[in-house]
N, C-alpha and C positions, 0 to 999 in steps of 0.2 A: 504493500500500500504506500503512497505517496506521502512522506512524514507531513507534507502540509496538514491534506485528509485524515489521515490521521489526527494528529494535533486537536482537529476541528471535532473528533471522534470523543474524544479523552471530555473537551470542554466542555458539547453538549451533553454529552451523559450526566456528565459531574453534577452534586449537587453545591460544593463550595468550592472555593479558590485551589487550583493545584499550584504545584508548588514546581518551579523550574525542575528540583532535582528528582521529580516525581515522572514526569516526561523523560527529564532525560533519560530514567531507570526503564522509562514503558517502551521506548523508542530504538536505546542502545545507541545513545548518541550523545554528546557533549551540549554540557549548558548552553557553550557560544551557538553552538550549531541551535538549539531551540532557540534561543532569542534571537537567531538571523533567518529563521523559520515564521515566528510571532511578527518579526518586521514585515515579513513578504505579504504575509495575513492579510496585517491592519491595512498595506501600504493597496494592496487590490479590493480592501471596502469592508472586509472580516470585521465585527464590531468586536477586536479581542483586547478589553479592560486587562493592564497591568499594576502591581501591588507590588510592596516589599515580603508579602505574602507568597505571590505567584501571580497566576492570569486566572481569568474567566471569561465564558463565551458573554454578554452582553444580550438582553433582550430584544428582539426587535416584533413585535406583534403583527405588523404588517409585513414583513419579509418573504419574499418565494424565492429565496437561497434553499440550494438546494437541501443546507442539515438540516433545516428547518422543519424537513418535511417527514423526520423517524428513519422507519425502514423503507421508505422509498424512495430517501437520497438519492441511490446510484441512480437510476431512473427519472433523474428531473434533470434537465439540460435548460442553465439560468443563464438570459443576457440582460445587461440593460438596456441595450438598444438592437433592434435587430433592423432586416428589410421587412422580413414576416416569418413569426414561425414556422408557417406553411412551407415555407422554401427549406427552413433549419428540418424540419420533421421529414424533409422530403428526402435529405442528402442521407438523412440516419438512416430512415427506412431501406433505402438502398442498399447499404450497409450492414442490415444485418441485426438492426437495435432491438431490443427485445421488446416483448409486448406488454404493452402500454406503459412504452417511454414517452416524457412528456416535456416539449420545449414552452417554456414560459418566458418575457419578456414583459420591460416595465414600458416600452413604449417600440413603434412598428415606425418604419420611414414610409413603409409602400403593404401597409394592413391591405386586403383585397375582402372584398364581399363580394356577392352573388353577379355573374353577370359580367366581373372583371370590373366593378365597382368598386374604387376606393374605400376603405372601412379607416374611418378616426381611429388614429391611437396616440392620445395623450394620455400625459402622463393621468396614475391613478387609475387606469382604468385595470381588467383583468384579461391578457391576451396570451391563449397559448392553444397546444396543438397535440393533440394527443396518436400515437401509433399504435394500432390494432391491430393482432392478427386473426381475427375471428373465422371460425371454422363453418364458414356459407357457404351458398353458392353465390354467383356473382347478382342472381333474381334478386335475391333479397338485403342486396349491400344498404339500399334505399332507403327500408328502416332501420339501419342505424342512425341516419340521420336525426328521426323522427326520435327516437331512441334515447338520444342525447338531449335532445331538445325536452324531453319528458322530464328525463334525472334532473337540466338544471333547473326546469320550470319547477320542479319538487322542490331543489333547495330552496328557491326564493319563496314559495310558498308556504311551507312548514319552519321555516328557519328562521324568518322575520319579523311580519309577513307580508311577502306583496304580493298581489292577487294578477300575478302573470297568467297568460292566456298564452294557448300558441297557433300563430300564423304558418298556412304550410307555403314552403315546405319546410322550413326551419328557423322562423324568424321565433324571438317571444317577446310578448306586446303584454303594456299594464295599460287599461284603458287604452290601447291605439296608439300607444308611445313605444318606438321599438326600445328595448333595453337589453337585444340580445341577438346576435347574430352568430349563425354557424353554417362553417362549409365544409365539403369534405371533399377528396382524392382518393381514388382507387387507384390499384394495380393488381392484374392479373395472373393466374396459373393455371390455363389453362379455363376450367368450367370452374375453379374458385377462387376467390379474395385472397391473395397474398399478403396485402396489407391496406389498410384504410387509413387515411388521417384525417383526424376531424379537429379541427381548427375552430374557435370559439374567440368571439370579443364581446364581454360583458361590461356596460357601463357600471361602476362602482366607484369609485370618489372623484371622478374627472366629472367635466360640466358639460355633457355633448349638445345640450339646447341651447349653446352660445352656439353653436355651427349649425344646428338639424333642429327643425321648429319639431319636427315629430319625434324626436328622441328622448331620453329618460334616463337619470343614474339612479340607482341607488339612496346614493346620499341626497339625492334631493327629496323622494317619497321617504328617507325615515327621518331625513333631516338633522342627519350626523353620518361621520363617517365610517366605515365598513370594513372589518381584516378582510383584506382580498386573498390572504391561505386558511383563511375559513372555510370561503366560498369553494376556494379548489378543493380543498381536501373531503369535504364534506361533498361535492361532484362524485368528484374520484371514489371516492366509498360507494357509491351507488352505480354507477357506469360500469365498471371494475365489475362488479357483483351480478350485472345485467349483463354484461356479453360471455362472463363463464357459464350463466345458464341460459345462452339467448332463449325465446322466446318470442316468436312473429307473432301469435294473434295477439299474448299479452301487451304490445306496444302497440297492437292498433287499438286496440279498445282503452288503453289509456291515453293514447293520444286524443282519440275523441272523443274523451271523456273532458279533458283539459284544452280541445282547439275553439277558435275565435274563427275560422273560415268557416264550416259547411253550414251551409243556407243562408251564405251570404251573395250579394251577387257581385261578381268578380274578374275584373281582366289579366291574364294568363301572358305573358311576352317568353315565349321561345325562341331561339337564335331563328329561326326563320317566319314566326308568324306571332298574333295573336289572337287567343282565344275568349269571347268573352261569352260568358253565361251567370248562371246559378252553379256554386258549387254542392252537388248532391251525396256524395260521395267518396270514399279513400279505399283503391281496391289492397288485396292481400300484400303487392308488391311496395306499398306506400306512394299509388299513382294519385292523383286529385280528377275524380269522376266529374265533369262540368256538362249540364245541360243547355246543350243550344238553343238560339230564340227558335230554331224549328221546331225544338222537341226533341231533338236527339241528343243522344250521349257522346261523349267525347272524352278518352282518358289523357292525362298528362302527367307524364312521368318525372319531366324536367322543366321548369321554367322559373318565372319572378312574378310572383302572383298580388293584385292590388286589390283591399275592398274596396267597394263604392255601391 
């Protein structure tokens, strides 16, 4: 292990101060080398409090470093600035990273949403990018989407509470105000899901209605601010636990149990058209069933769906 990680191993466990010559015993290495270890720490952003005592790791309650996170350190890949997770999650996956590895970042140069749409990412907000390697076929990659958008709409609904709703095919809306966007990425093998990444950007202490009249944080419906590794963690606890035992009908009947579309009426924009109708329906695949002013049905698998 990397004496840094390590180091950073020893402090979070600890309940009080360790003591220079207590590292250096657990390490096998000399004081100087721990205090030129602690330097390199503090000096990359480590909050490591020194004493005539020893060190200690430093509280930070808002933090998505990755010790912050327990047993699932090794699996949390942290920047402060990235282009977009999506891109970081994309190179891992590639690579080999295991499932559900998760790139987090405190703010996005080039966040993307649906459509190849721009997604805000100022600071405060909560943006990151989860790797799956879930055992489907590639039919049914679609409710995961749906899937995820369930787990977070759960946390913000049980944890807080705000009364999110969800827009398909993946948006989640409190009253009409987006406060939540997710995309996702496949790649295949053959007739199954080799890996999926689902990418999320959740307003929470940023102020996105200074840019997007239709948008919504957090801190503004509780009117204070919000541990954004609450929010992940307590995600992750459910996501995590949903695609070990996937289940397709179970996410469709909690999806529409929890959505703000069906029987609303609705325009549909796909890369080459648009659809408008009544939406009546969400078939087995997580398609959005829309009725035409003829009367006929029309499924939609992929698009950017508007009410009106």
């Amino acid at each position: 292990m990397d004496p840094k990680q390590h180091i950073i191993d020893i402090l979070n466990q600890a309940d009080t101060v360790i003591s220079g010559e207590a590292l250096s015993r657990e390490l096998g290495i000399s004081r100087v080398a721990v205090w030129k270890h602690i330097q390199g720490l503090v000096h990359s952003g480590v909050p490591v409090a020194a004493s005539p005592k020893g060190y200690r790791l430093e509280s930070e309650p808002d933090s998505l470093r990755p010790w912050t996170f327990g047993s699932r350190q090794s699996r949390i890949h942290y920047y402060p600035e990235t282009s977009s997770t999506m891109d970081e999650a994309a190179s891992l996956a590639r690579q080999g990273c295991p499932h559900f590895t998760v790139v987090v970042a405190e703010r996005q140069t080039h966040g993307r949403g649906r459509m190849q749409r721009d997604w805000l990412s100022a600071d405060g907000g909560l943006y990151f990018t989860v790797v799956i390697r879930p055992d489907i076929p590639m039919l049914l990659a679609g409710l995961v989407n749906l899937a995820a958008a369930i787990d977070m709409a759960d946390v913000l609904r049980s944890g807080y509470p705000i009364a999110a709703g969800l827009k398909w095919p993946n948006d989640i809306l409190v009253n009409q105000y987006k406060i939540c966007g997710i995309l996702s990425q496949m790649e295949a093998e053959g007739e199954r899901v080799a890996h999926l990444n689902i990418g999320i950007g959740l307003n929470v202490n940023n102020t996105p209605e200074n840019e997007e009249p239709v948008a919504v944080s957090m801190r503004t419906l509780l009117g204070r601010p919000v541990a954004r590794r609450d929010v992940l963690t307590a995600f992750l606890d459910r996501f995590e636990k949903r695609i070990d035992a996937f289940d397709p009908q179970a996410v469709i009947a909690q999806w529409k149990a929890l959505n703000v579309t069906l029987g609303q009426r609705v325009r549909v924009f796909t890369i080459n058209a648009m659809i408008e109708g009544s939406a009546e329906d969400m078939d087995a695949s997580g398609g959005l069933i829309v009725r035409l002013a003829d009367g006929t049905l029309k499924t939609v698998m992929v698009g950017d769906c508007f009410h009106h």
